[in-house]
Backbone as XML, in Angstrom:
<?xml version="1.0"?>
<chain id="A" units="angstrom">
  <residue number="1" name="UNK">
    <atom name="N" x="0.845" y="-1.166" z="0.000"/>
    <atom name="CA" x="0.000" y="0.000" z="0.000"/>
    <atom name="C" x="0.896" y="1.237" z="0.000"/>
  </residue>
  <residue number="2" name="UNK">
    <atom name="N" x="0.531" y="2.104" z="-0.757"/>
    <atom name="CA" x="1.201" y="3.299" z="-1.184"/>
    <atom name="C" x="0.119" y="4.462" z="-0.530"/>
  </residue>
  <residue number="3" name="UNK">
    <atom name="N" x="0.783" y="5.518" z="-0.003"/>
    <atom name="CA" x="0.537" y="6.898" z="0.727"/>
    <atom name="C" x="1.174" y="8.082" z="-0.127"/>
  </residue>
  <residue number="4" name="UNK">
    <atom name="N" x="0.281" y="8.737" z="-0.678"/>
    <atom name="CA" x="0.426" y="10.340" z="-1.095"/>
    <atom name="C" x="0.754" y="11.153" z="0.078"/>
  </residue>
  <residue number="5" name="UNK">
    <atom name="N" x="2.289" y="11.782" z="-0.373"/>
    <atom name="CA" x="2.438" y="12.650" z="0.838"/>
    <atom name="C" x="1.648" y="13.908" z="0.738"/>
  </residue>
  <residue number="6" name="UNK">
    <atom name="N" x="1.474" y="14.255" z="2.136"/>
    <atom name="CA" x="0.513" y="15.417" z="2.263"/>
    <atom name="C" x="1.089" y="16.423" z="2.038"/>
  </residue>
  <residue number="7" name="UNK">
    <atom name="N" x="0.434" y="17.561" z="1.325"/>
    <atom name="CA" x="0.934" y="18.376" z="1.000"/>
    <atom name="C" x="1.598" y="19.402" z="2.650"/>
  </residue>
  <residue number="8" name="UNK">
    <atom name="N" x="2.409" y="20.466" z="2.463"/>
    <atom name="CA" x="2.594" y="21.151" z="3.561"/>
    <atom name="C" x="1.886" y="22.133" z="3.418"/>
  </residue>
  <residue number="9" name="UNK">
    <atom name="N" x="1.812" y="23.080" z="4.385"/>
    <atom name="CA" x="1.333" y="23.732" z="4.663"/>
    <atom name="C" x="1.980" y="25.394" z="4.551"/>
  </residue>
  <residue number="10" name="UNK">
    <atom name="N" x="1.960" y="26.588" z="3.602"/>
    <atom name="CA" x="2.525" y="27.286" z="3.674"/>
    <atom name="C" x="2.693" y="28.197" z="4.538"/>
  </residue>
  <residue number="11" name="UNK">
    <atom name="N" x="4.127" y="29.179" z="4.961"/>
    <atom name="CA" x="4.044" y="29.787" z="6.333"/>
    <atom name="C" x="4.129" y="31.149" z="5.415"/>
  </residue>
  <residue number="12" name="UNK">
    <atom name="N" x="3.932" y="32.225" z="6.169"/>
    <atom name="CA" x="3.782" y="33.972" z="6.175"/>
    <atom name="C" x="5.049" y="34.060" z="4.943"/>
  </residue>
  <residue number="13" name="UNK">
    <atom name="N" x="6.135" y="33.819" z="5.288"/>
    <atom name="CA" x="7.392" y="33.740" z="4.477"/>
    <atom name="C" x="7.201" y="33.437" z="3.329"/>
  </residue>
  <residue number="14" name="UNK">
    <atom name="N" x="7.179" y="32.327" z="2.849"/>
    <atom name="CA" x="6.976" y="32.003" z="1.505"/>
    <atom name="C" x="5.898" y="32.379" z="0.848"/>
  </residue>
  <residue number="15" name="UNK">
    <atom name="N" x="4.757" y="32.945" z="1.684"/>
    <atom name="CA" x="3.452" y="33.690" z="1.149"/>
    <atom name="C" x="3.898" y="35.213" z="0.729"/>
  </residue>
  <residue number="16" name="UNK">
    <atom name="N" x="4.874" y="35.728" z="1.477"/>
    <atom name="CA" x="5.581" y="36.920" z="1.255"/>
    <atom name="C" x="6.327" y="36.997" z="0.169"/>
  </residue>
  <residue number="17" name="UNK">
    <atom name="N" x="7.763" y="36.096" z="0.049"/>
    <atom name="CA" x="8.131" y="35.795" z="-0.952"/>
    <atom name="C" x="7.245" y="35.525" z="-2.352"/>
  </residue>
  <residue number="18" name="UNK">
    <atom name="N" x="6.484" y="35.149" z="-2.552"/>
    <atom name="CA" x="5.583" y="34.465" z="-3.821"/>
    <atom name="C" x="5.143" y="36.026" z="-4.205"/>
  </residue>
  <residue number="19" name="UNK">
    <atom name="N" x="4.584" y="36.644" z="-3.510"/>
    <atom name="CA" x="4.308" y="38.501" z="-3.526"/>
    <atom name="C" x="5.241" y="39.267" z="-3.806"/>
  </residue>
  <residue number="20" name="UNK">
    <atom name="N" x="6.613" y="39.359" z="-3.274"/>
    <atom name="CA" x="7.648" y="39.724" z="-4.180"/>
    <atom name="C" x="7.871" y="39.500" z="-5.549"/>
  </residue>
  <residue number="21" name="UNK">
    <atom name="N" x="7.592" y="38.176" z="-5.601"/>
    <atom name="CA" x="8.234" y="38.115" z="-6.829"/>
    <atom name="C" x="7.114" y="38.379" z="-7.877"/>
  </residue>
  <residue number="22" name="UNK">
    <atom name="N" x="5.932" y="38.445" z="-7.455"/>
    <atom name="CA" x="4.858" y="38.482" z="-8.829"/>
    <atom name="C" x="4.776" y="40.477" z="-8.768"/>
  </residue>
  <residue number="23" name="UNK">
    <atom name="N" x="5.395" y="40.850" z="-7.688"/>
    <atom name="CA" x="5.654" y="42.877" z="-7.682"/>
    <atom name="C" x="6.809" y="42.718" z="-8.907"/>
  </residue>
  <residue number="24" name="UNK">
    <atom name="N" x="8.278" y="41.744" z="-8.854"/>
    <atom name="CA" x="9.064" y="41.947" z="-9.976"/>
    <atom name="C" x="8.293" y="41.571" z="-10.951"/>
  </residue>
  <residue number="25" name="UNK">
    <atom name="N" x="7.408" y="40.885" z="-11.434"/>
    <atom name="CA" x="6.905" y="40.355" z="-12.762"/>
    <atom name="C" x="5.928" y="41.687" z="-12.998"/>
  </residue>
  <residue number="26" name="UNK">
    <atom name="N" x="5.396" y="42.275" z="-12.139"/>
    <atom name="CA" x="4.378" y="43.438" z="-11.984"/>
    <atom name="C" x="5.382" y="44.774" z="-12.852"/>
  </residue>
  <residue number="27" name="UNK">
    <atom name="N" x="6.643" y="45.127" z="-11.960"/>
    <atom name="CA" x="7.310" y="46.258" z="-12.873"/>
    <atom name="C" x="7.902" y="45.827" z="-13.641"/>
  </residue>
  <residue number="28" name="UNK">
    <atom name="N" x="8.175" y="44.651" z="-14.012"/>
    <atom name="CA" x="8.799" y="44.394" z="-15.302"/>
    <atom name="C" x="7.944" y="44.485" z="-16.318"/>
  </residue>
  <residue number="29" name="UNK">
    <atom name="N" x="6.041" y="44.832" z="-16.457"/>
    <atom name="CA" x="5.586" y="44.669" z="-16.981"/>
    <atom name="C" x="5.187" y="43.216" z="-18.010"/>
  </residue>
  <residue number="30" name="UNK">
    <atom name="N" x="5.118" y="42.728" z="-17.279"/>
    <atom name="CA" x="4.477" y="41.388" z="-17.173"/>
    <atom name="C" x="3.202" y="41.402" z="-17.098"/>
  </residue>
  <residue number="31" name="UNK">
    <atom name="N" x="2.826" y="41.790" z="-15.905"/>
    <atom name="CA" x="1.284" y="41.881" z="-15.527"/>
    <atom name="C" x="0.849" y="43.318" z="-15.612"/>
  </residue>
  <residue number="32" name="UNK">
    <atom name="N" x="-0.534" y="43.307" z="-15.757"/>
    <atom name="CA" x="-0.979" y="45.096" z="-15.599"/>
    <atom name="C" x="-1.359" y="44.754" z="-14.423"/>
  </residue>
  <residue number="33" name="UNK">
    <atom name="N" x="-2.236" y="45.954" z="-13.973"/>
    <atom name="CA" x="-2.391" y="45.652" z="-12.742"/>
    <atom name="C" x="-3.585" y="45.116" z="-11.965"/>
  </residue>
  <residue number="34" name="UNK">
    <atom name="N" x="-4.411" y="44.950" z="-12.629"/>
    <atom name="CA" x="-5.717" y="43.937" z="-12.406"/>
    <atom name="C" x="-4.693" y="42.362" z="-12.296"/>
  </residue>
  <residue number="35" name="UNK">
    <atom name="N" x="-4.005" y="41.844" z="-13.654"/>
    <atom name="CA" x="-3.894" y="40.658" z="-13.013"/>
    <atom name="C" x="-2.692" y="40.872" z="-11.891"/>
  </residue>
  <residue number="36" name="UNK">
    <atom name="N" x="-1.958" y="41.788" z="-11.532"/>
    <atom name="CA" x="-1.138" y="41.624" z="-10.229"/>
    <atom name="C" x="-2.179" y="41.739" z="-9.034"/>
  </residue>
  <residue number="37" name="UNK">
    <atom name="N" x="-3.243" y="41.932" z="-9.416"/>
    <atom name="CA" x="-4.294" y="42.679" z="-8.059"/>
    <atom name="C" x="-4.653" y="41.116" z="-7.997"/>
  </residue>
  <residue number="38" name="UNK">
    <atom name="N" x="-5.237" y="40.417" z="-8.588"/>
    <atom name="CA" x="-5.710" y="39.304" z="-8.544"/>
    <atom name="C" x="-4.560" y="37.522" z="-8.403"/>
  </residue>
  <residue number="39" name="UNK">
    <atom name="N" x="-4.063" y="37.919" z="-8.586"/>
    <atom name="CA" x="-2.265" y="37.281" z="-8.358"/>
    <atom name="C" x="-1.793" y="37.367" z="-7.026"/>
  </residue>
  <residue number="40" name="UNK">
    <atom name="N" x="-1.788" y="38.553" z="-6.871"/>
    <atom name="CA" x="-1.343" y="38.891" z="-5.022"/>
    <atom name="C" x="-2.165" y="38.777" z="-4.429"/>
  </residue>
  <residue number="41" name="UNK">
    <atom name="N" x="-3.547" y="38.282" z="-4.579"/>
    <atom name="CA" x="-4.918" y="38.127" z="-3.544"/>
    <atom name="C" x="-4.555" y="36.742" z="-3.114"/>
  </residue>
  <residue number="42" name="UNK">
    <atom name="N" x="-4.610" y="35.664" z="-4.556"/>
    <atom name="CA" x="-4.314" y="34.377" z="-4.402"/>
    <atom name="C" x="-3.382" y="33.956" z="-3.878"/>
  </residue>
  <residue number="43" name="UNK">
    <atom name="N" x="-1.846" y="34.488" z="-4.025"/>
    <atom name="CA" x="-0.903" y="34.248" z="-3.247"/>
    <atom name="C" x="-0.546" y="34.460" z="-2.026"/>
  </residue>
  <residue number="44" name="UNK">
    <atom name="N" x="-1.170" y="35.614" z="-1.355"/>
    <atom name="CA" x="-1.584" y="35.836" z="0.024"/>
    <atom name="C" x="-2.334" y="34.885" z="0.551"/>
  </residue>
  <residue number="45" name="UNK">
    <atom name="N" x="-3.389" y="34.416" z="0.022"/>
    <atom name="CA" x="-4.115" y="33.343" z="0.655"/>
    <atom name="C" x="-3.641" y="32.112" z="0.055"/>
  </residue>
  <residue number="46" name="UNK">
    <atom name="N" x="-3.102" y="31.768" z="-0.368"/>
    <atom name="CA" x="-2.420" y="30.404" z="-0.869"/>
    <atom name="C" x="-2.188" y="29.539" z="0.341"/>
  </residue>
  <residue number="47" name="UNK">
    <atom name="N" x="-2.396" y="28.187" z="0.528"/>
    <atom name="CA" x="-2.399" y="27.105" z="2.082"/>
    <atom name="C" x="-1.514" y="26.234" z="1.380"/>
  </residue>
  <residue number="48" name="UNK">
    <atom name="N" x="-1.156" y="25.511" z="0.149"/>
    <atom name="CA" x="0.307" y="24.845" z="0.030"/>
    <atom name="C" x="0.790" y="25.433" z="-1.474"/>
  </residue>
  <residue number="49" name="UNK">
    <atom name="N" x="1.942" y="25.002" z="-1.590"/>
    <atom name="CA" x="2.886" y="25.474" z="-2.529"/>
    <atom name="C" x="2.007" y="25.019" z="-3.740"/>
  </residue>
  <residue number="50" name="UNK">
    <atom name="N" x="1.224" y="23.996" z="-4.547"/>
    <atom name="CA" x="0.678" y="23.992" z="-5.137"/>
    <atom name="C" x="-0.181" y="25.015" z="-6.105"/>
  </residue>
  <residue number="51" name="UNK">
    <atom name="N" x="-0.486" y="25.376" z="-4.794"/>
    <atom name="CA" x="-1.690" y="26.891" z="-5.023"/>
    <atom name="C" x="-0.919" y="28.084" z="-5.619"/>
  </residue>
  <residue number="52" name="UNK">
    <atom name="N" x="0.289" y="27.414" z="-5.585"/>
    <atom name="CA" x="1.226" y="29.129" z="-6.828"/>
    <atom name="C" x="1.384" y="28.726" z="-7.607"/>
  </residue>
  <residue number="53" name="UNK">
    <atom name="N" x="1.707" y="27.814" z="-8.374"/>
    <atom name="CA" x="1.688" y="26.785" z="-9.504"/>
    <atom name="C" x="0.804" y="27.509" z="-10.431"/>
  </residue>
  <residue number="54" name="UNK">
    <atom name="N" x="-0.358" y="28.185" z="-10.786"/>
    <atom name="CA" x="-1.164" y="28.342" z="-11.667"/>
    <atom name="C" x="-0.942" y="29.955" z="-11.746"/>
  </residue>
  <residue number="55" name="UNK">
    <atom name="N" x="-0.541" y="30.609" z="-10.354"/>
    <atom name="CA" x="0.133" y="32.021" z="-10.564"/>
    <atom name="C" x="0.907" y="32.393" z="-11.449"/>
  </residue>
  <residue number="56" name="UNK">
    <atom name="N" x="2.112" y="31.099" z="-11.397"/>
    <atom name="CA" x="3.570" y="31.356" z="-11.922"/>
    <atom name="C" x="3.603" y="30.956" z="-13.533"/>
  </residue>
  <residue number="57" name="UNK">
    <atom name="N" x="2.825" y="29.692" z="-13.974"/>
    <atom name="CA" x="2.963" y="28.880" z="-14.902"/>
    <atom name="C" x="2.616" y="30.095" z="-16.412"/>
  </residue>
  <residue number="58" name="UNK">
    <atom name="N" x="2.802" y="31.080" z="-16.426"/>
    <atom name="CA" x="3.211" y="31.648" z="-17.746"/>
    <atom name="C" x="3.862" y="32.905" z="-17.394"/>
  </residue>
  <residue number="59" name="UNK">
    <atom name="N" x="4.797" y="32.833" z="-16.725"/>
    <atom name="CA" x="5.840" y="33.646" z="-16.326"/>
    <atom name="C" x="7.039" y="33.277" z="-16.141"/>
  </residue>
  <residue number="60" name="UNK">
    <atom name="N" x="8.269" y="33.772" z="-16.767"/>
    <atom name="CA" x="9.484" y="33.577" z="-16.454"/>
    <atom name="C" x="9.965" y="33.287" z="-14.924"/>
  </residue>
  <residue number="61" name="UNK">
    <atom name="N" x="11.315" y="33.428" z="-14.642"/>
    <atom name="CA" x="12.131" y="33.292" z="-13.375"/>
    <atom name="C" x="11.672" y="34.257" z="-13.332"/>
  </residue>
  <residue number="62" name="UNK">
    <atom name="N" x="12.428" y="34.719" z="-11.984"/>
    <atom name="CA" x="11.626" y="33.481" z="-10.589"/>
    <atom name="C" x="10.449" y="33.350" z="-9.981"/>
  </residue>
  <residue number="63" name="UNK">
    <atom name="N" x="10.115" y="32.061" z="-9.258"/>
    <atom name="CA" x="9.112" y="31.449" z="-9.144"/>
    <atom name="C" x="9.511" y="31.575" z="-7.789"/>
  </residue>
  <residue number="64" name="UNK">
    <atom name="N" x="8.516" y="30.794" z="-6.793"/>
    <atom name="CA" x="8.444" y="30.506" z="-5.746"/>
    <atom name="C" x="8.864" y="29.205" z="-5.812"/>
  </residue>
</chain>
């Protein structure tokens, strides 16, 4: 019998970090600012690393 590990649980830090880096994708003009408004909502509330996965996935370095 095989067990899926559980996902973890994200802390303040890496919820912080993930927000940094979508502010660099923000002035690099990447995002306007509706999708950084809506980007930094989700990543603030994000509960495992998973949940940035769909933030990041059409954006260059760096990622979370």
């Amino acid at each position: 019998m095989s067990y899926d590990p559980v996902p973890q649980r994200l802390s303040d830090a890496e919820r912080d970090t993930a927000a940094q880096m979508l502010r660099e994708h923000y002035e690099a003009g990447r995002l306007d600012a509706g999708e950084f408004e809506e980007r930094l909502s989700a990543a603030l509330s994000a509960r495992i690393a998973a949940d940035f996965q769909p933030l990041f996935a059409d954006l260059p370095a760096p990622h979370p």
